[in-house]
Phi, psi and omega in degrees: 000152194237158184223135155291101192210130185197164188195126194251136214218117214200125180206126191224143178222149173232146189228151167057053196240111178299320174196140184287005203357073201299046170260116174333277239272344154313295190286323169312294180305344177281290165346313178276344188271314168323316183288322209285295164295359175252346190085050197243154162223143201265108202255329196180122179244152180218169185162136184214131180258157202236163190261059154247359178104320207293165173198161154248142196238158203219115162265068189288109191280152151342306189272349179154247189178150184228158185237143174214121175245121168252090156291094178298325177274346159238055240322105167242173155181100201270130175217142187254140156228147164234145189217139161278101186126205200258045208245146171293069183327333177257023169265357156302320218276337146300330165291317182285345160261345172277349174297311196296297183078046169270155179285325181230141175234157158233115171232153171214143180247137174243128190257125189248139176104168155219163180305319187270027212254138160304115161234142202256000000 
């Protein structure tokens, strides 16, 4: 029997972020108009600040999960996103810069899984 599993992996990093803006219930709100425009579901969002200002926020999805690591001291900001399926993985990684507003981005995509896999 062939099963379809595929997925998409998306790790990003933003530079040059005047502010990270650790407000909880800001970033909830981004998060949910992101899951909502890529075709996500949002199963449990957390987030925890650290006392340099920085926090990490964890978004666990139906489909998988976004991750947000915020440095204030070196204004970063590393975000893992992995999505299972068909859903558009890089339009978090646009919402989340137009939230962020960095001068410089790095992404690398990773396509994960394969179309064809033998299941026994």
């Amino acid at each position: 029997m062939k099963h379809r599993f595929k997925g998409s992996h998306i790790l990003a990093e933003f530079y040059g972020i005047s502010n990270t803006n650790d407000d909880k219930d800001s970033l909830k709100l981004c998060l949910e108009n992101c899951c909502e425009q890529a075709r996500l579901t949002l199963m449990k969002f957390d987030h925890v600040v650290f006392p340099n200002g920085g926090y990490t926020a964890f978004a666990l999805l139906a489909e998988s999960h976004i991750s947000i690591h915020t440095y204030p001291e070196y204004r970063s900001i590393f975000l893992d996103v992995f999505t299972c399926g068909d859903a558009d993985t890089m339009k978090i990684i646009d919402l989340l810069s137009d939230y962020y507003q960095p001068e410089e981005k790095q992404i690398k995509v990773i396509e994960r899984g394969n179309d064809n896999l033998n299941m026994q």
